[in-house]
NUKEFI-420976 format. One line per 2 residues: their letters; for each residue x negated, y, z of N, C-alpha, C, O. Coordinates in steps of 0.1 Angstrom, whole numbers. Example, Ala and Ser with C-alpha at 12.3 -4.5 7.8 and 13.67 -1.06 7.14 Angstrom:
as	-132/-57/78/-123/-45/78/-132/-33/78/-142/-33/85 | -128/-22/71/-137/-11/71/-129/0/79/-134/11/80
//
This chain:
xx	-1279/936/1125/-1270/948/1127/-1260/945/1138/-1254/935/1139 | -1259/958/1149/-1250/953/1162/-1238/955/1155/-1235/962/1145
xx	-1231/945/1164/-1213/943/1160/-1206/957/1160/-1206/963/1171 | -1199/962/1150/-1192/977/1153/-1201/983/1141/-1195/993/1135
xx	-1214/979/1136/-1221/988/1129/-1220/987/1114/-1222/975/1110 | -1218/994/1104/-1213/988/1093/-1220/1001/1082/-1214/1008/1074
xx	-1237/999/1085/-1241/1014/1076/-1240/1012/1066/-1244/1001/1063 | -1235/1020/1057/-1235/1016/1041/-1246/1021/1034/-1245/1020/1021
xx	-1258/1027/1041/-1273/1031/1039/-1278/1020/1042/-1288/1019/1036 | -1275/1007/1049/-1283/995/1045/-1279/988/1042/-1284/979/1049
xx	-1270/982/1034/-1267/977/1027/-1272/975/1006/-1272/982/996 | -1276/964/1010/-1287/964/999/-1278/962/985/-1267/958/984
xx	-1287/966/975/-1283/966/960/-1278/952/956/-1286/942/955 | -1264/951/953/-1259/936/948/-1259/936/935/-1251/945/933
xx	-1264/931/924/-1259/935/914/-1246/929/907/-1242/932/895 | -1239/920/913/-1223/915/914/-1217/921/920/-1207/916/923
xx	-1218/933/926/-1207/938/936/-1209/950/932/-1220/953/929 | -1196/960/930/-1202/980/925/-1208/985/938/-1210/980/949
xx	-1210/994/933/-1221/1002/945/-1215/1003/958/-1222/1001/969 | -1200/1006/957/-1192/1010/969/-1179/1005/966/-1174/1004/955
xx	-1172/1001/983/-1160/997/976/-1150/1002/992/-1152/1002/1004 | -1141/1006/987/-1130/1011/998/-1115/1004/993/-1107/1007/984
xx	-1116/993/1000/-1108/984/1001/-1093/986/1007/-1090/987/1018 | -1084/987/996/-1071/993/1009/-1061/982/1013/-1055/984/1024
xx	-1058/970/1006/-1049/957/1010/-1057/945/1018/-1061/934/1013 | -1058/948/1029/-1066/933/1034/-1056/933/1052/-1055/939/1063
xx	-1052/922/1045/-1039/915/1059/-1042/907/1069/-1046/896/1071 | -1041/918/1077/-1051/910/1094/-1040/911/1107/-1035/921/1112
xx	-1040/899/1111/-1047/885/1109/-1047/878/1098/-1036/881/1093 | -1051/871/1092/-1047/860/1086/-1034/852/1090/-1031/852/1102
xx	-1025/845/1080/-1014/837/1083/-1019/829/1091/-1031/828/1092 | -1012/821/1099/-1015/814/1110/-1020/801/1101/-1029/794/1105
xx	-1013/797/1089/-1021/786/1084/-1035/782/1079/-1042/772/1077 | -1036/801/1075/-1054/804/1069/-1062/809/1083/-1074/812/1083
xx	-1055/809/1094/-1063/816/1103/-1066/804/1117/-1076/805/1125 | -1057/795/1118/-1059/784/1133/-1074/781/1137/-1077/779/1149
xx	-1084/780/1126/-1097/776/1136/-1104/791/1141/-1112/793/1150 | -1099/799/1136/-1102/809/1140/-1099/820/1148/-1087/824/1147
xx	-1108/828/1161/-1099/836/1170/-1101/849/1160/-1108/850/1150 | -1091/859/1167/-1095/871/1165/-1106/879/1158/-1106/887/1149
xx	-1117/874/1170/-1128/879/1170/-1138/873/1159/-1147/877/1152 | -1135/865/1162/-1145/857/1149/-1137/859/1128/-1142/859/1117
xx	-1126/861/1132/-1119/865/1119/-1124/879/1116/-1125/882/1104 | -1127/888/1124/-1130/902/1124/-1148/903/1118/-1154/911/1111
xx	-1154/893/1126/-1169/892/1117/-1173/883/1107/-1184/883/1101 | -1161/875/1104/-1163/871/1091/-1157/878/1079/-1159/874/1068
xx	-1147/891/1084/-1143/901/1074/-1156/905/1073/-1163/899/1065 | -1164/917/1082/-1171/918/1082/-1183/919/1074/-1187/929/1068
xx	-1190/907/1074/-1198/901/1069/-1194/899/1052/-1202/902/1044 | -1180/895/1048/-1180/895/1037/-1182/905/1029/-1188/905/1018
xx	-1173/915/1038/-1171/931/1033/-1191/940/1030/-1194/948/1022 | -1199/932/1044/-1214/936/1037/-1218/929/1025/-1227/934/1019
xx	-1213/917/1020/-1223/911/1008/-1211/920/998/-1217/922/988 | -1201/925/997/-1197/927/986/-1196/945/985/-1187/952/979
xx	-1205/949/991/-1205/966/993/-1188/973/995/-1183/982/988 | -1183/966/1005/-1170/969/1007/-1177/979/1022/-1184/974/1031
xx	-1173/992/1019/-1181/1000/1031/-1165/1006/1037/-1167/1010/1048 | -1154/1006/1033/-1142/1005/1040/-1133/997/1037/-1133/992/1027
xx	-1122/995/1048/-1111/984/1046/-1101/983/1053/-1101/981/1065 | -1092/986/1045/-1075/990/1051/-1069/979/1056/-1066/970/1048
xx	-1066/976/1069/-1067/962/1075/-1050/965/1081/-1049/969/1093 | -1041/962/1075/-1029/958/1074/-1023/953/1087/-1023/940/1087
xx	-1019/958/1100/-1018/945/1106/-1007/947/1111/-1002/958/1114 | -1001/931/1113/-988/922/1115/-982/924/1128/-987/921/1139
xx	-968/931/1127/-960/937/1132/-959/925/1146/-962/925/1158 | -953/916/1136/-952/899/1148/-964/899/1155/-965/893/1165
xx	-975/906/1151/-988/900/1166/-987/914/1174/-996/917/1183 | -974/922/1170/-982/936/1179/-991/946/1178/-992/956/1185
xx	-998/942/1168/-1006/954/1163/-1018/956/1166/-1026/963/1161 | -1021/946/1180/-1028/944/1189/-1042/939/1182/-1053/945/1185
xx	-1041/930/1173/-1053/924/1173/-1062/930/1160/-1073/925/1156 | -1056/942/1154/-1060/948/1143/-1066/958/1148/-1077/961/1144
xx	-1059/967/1159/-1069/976/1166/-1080/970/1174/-1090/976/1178 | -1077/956/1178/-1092/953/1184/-1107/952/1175/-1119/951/1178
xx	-1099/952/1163/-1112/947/1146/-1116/958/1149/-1127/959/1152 | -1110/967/1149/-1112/983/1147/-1121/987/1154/-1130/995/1151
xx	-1118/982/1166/-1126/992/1178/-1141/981/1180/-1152/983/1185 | -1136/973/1175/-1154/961/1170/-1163/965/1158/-1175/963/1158
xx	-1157/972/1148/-1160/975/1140/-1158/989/1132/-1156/990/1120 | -1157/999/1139/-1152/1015/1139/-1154/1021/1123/-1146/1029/1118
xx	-1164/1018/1118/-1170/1025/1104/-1168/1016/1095/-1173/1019/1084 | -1162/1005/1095/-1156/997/1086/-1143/996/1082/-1139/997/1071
xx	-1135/993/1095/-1121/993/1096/-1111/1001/1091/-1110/998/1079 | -1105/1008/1092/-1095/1013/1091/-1076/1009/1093/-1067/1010/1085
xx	-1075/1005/1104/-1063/1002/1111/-1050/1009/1104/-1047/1021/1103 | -1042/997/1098/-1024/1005/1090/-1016/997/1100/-1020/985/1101
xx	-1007/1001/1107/-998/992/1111/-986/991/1098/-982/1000/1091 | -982/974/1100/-971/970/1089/-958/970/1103/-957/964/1113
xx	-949/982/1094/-936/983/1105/-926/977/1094/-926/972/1083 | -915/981/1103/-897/975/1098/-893/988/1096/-895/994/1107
xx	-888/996/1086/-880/1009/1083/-867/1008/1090/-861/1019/1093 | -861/996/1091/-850/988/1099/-852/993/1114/-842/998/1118
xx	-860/992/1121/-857/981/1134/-872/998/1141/-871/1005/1151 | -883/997/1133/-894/1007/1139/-891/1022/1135/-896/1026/1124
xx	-883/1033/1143/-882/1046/1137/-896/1056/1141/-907/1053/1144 | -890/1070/1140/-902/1077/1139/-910/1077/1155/-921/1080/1158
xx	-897/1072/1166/-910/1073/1176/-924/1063/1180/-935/1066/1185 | -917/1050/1176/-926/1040/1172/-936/1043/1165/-947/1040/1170
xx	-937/1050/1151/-944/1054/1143/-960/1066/1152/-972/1066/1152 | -949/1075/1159/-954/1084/1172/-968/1075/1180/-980/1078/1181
xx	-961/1065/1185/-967/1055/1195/-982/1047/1188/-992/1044/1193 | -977/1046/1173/-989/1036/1169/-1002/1049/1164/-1014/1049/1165
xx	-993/1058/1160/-1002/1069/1159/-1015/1072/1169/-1027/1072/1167 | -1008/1075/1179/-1013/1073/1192/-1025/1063/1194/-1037/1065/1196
xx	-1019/1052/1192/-1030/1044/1194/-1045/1042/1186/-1055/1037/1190 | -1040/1046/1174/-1052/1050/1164/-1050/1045/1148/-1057/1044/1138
xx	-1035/1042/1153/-1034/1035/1134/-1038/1048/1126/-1041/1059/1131 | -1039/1045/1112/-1044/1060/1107/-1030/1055/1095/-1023/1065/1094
xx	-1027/1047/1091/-1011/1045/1082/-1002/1036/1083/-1005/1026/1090 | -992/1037/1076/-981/1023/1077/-985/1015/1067/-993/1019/1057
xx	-981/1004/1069/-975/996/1056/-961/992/1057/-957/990/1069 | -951/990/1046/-936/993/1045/-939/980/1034/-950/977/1029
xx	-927/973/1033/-919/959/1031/-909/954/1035/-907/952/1047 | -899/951/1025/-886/944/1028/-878/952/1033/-870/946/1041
xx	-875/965/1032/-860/972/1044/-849/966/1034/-851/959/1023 | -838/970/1041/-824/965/1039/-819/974/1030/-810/971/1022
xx	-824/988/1031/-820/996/1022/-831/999/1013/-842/995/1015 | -828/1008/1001/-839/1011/990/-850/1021/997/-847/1027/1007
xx	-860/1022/992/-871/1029/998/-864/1042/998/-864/1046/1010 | -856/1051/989/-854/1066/993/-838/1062/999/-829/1065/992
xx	-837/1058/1005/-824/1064/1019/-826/1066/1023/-833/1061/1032 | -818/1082/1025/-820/1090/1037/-822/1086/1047/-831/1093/1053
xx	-817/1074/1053/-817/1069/1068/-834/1068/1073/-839/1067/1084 | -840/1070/1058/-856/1062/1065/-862/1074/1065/-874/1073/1065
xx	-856/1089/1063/-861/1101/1059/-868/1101/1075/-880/1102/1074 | -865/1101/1087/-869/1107/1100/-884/1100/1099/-894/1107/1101
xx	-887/1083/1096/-894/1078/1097/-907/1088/1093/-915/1094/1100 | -906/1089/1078/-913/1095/1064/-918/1108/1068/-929/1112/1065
xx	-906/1115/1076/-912/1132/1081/-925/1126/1093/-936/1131/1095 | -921/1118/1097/-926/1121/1109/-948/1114/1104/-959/1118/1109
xx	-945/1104/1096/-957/1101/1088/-963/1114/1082/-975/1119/1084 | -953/1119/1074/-960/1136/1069/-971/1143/1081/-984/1145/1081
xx	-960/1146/1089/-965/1152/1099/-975/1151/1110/-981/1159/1116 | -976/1135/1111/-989/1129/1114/-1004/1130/1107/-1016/1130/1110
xx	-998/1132/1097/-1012/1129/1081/-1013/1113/1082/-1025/1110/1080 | -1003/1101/1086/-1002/1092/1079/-1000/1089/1068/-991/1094/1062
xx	-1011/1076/1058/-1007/1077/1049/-999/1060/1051/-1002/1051/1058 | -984/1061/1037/-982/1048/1038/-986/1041/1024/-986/1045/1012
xx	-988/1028/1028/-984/1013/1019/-971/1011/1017/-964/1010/1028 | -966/1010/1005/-955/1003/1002/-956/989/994/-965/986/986
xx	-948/985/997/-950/969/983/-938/975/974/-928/981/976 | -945/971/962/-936/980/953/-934/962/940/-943/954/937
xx	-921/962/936/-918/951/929/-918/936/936/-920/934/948 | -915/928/927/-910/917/931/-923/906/938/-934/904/934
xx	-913/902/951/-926/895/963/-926/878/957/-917/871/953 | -936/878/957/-939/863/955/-926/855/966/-919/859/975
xx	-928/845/961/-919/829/971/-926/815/972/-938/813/969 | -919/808/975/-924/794/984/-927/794/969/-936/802/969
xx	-925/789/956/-926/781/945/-926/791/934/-918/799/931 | -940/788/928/-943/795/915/-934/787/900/-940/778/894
xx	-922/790/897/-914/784/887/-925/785/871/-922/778/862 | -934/793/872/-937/797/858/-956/785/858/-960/778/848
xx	-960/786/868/-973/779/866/-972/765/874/-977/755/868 | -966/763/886/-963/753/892/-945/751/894/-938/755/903
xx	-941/746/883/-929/741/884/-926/729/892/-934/719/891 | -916/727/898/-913/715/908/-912/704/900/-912/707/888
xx	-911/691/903/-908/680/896/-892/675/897/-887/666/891 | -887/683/903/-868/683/905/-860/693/910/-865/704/911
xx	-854/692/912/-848/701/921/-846/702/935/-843/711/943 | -851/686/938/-846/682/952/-862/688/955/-862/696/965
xx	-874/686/950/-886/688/953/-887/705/957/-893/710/966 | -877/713/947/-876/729/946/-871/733/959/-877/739/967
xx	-857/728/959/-850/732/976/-860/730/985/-864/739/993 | -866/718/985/-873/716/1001/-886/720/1004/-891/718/1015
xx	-892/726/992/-902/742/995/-897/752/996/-904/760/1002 | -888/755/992/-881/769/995/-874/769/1003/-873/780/1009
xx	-866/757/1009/-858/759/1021/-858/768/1032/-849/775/1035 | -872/767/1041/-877/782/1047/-872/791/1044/-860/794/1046
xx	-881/797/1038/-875/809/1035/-864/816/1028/-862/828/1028 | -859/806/1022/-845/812/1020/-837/813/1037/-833/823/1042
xx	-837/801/1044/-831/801/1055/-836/818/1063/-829/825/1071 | -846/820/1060/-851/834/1071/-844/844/1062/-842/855/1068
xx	-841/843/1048/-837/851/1041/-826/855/1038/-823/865/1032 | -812/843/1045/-801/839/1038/-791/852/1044/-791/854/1056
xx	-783/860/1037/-773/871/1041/-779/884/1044/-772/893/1050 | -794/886/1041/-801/897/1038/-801/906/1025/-804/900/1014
xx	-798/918/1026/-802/922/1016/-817/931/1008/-816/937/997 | -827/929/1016/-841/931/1020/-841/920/1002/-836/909/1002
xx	-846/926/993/-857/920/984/-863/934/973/-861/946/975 | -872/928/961/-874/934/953/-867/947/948/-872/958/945
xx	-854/944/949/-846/956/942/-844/964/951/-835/972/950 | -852/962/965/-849/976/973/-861/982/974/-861/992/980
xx	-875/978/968/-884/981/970/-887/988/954/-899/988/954 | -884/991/945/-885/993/929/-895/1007/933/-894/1014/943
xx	-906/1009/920/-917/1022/925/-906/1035/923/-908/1045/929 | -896/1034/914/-890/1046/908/-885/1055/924/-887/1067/925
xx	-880/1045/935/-880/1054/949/-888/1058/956/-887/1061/968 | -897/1058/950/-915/1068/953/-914/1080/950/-916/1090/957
xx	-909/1078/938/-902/1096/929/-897/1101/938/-903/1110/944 | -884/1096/943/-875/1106/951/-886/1108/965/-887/1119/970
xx	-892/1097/971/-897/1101/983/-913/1112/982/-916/1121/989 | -918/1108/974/-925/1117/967/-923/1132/967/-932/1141/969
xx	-911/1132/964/-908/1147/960/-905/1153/973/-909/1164/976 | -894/1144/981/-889/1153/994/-897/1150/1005/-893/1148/1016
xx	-914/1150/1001/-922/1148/1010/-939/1150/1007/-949/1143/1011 | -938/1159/1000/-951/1165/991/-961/1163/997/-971/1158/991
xx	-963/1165/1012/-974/1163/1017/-980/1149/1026/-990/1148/1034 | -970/1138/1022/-973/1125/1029/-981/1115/1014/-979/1114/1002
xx	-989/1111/1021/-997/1099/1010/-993/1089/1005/-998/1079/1012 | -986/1086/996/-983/1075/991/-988/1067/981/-991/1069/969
xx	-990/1052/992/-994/1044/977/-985/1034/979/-980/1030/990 | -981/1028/959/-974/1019/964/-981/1004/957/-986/1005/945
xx	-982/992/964/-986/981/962/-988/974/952/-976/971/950 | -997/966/941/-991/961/929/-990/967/919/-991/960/909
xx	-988/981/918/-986/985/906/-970/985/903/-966/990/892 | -961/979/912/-946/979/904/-946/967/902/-938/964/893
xx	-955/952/907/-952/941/899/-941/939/893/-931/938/900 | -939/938/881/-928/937/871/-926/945/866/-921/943/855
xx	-927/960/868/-923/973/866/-930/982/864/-927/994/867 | -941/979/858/-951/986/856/-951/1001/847/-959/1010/846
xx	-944/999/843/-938/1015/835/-937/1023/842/-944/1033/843 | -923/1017/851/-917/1030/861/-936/1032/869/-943/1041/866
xx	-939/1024/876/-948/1028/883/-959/1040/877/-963/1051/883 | -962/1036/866/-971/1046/859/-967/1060/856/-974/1071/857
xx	-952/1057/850/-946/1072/850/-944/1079/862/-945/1091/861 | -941/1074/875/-939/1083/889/-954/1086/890/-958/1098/890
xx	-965/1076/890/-977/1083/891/-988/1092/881/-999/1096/882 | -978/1094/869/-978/1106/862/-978/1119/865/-986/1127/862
xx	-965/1122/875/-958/1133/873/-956/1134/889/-948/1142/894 | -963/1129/895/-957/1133/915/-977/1128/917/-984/1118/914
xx	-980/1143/924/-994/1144/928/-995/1134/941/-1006/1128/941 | -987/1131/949/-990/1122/961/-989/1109/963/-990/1104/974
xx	-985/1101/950/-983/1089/949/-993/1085/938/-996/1091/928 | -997/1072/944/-1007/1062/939/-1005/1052/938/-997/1049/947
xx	-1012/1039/928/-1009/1027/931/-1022/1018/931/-1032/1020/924 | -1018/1005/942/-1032/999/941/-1027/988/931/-1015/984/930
xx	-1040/983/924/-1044/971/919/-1042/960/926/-1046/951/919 | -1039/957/933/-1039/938/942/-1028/932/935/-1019/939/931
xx	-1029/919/934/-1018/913/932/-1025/895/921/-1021/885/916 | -1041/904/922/-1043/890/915/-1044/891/899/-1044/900/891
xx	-1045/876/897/-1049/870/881/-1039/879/874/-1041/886/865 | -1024/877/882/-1009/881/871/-1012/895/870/-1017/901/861
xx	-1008/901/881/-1014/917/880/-1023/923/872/-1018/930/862 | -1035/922/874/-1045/924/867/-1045/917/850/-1052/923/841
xx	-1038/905/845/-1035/903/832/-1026/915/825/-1028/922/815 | -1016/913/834/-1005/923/831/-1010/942/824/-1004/947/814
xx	-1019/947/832/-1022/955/835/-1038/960/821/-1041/970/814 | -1042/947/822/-1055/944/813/-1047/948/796/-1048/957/787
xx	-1039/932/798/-1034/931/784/-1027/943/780/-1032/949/770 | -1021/945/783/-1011/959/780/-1023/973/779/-1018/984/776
xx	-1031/972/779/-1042/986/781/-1033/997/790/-1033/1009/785 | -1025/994/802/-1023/1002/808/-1030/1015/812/-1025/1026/813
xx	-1043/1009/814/-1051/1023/820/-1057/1031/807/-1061/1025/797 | -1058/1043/808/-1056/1055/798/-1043/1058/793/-1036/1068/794
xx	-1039/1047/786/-1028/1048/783/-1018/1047/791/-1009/1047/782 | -1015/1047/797/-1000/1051/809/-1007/1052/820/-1002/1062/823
xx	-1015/1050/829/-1018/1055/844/-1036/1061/835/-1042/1058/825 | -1037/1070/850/-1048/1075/844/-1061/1069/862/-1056/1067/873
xx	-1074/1068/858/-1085/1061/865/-1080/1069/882/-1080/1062/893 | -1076/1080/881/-1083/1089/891/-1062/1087/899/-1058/1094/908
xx	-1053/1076/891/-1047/1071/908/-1041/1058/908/-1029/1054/912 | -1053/1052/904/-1056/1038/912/-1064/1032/921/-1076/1037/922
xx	-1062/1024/927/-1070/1025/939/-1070/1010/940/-1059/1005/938 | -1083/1001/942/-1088/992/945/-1079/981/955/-1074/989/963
xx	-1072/967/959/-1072/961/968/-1068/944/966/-1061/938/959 | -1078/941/975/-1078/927/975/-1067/922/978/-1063/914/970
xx	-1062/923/985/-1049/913/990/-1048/898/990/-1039/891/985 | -1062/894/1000/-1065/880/997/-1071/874/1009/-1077/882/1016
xx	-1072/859/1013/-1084/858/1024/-1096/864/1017/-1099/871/1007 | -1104/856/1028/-1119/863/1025/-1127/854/1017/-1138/857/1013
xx	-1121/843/1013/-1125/830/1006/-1127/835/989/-1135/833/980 | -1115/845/990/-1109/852/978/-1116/866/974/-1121/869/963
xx	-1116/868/979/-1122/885/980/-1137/890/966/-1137/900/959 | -1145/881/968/-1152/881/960/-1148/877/948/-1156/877/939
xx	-1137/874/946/-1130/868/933/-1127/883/928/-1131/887/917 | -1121/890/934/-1112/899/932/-1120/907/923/-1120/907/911
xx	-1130/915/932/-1140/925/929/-1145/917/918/-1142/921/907 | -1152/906/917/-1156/905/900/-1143/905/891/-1145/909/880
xx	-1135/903/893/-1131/898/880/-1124/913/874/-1122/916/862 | -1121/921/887/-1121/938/883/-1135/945/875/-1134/948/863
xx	-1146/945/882/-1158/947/873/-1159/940/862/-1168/946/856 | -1156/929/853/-1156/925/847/-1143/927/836/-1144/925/824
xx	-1134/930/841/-1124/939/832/-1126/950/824/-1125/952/812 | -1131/962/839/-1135/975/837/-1149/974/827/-1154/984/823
xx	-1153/963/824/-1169/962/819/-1157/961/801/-1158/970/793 | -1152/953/801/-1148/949/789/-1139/959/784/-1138/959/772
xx	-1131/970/794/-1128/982/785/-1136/994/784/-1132/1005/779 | -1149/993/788/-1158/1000/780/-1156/1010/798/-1164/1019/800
xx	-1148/1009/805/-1145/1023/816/-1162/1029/818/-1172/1022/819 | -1159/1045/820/-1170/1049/824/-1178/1046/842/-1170/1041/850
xx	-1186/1047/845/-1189/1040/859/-1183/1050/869/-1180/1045/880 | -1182/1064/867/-1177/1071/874/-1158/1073/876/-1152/1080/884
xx	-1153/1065/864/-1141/1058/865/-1132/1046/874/-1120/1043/878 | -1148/1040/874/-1150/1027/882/-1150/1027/892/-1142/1020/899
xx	-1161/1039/900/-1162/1048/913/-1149/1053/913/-1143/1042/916 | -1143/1058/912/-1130/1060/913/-1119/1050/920/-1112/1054/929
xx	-1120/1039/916/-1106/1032/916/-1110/1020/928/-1102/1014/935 | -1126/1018/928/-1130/1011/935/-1135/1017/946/-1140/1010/955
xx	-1135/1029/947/-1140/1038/967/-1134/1055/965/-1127/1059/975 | -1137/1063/956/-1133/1074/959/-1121/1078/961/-1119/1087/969
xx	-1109/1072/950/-1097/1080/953/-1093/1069/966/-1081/1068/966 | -1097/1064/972/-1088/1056/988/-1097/1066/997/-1094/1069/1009
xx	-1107/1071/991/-1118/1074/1003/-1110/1097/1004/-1107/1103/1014 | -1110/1099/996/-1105/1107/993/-1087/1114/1002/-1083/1124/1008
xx	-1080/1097/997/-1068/1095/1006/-1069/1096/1019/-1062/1102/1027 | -1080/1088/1021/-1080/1088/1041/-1089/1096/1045/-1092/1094/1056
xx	-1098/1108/1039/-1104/1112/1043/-1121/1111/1048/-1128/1117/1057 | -1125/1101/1037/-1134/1092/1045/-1148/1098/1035/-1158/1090/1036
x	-1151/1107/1029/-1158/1109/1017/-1168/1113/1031/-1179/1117/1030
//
C-alpha cells in the first residue's frame, strides 16, 4: 500500500484487535528519548504500520507545541486518512489568533495542559469561542500528571536518590502555579455550559477524580472522556464498575497514550476488560471508533 493510503477495506480480520479503532491520544513526535534513532518520517510509518496491524483506522496525533507543529502536519499530509492533526497549545502564552493560524493550517483540534489558571477562567474564554467557532474539538488533561518518580510502585531507595530524579522537573516547575488543581474535570462543567457547541473531551477520565468526571459527563451533552492513562486508569475504572454505573458506553472514547511499543498493550487489555464485563459489542464499537468518529466527523 502507497505511503498516505490507509484503507480500512483492506485491512484484514485480526482477531486480537476490534474491528475498528479511532484512536484519540497518540503524542507525536515521540519524546526525544523514545524518538533519537528515529526521523520524522520514519516515526510516521512506523505509527502507521502499527496502527494497520491493530485496525486503528484513525489517530488523533497530538503534536508538540516545542517542535512547532510542523512535524505532525507533515504525518498528516503522508498519511491523510489515517491522521488526524490536534495541535497541543499554551492557554497562557497561544490566544485565539494563534488558534486562527493553526486552524488554517489544517489542525482539526487542540490539546490543553498545564495553564496557570483553572480550566474555566474567563481569561481563556476568547481562546474556547474562537475553537467553538472553528468546529475545533479540544483535549484537555484532566487530573493529576504523572512525575519523574512513581512513590507508590517504584519508591526511591532515599531521599537523596528521590531529589535527584525529580530535580528536573521541579526546577522547570519551581514558582508555577500550572498543576493538577488547575486542570480538575468539574471546569469542563462550567466550560461546557458557556460553550454548548465546542467538543470537549477531557483526558484520563479525571485521574483521581473520577466521580466528578462521570457526573459532568452525565449531565453536559458536549463533554467526553477518554480512557488513556494505562494499567492505573483502567484498574481504577474496571474495579469500581464505573461504566454503567456512573459513565455511560456512548461517552467514552478510546486512547492510547503510549509509544508504539505500547499500543498493542493498550487495545488488548481494553478488549479484555470489556470481554470480562460481559459489554455488548456494539458498546465496545462505541468507545473504541464511533463516539471519536462521530466527534470529528469521520463516520
Amino acid at each position: 500500500m502507497a505511503a498516505g493510503k490507509t484503507d480500512a477495506t483492506a485491512i484484514p480480520y485480526l482477531k486480537d484487535a476490534p474491528p475498528r479503532v479511532f484512536d484519540i491520544h497518540v503524542h507525536y513526535p515521540w519524546r526525544p528519548d523514545a524518538s533519537s534513532n528515529f526521523s520524522p518520517q520514519q516515526q510516521a510509518d512506523i505509527l502507521a504500520h502499527t496502527c494497520r496491524r491493530l485496525n486503528i483506522v484513525k489517530a488523533c496525533l497530538l503534536g508538540r507545541r516545542n517542535d512547532g507543529w510542523q512535524p505532525t502536519l507533515e504525518a498528516w499530509r503522508r498519511y491523510p486518512d489515517l491522521f488526524v492533526p490536534l495541535a497541543q497549545v499554551s492557554l497562557d502564552e497561544d490566544g485565539p489568533e494563534a488558534v486562527e493560524r493553526l486552524r488554517e493550517q489544517g489542525f482539526r483540534g487542540l490539546k490543553i495542559t498545564m495553564p496557570q489558571r483553572n480550566y474555566d477562567d474567563p481569561a481563556y474564554f476568547p481562546t474556547y469561542a474562537t475553537a467553538e467557532r472553528l468546529g475545533l474539538a479540544i483535549l484537555f488533561h484532566t487530573g493529576i500528571r504523572g512525575g519523574a518518580v512513581d512513590f507508590l510502585l517504584f519508591p526511591p531507595r532515599d531521599a537523596r536518590q528521590a531529589e535527584a530524579a525529580s530535580e528536573r522537573l521541579e526546577q522547570m516547575s519551581a514558582g508555577s502555579t500550572a498543576s493538577g488543581a488547575r486542570m480538575q474535570p468539574i471546569y469542563l462543567d462550567t466550560v461546557g455550559m458557556a460553550f454548548p457547541r465546542l467538543r470537549i473531551i477531557g483526558a484520563h477520565m479525571g485521574y483521581g477524580l473520577y466521580d466528578t468526571a462521570a457526573a459532568v459527563a452525565r449531565w453536559r451533552r458536549n463533554v467526553f472522556f477518554d480512557i488513556s492513562g494505562g494499567a492505573v486508569v483502567r484498574r481504577h475504572i474496571v474495579e469500581r464498575s464505573m461504566i454503567y454505573r456512573e459513565v455511560h458506553p456512548g461517552k467514552l472514547l478510546f486512547g492510547s497514550d503510549c509509544d508504539f511499543v505500547h499500543t498493542s498493550r493498550e487495545v488488548t487489555a481494553w478488549m479484555e476488560a470489556f470481554a470480562a464485563m460481559d459489554m455488548p459489542r456494539d458498546d465496545q464499537d462505541r468507545i473504541f471508533y464511533r463516539n471519536a468518529a462521530e466527534l470529528f466527523g469521520e463516520q
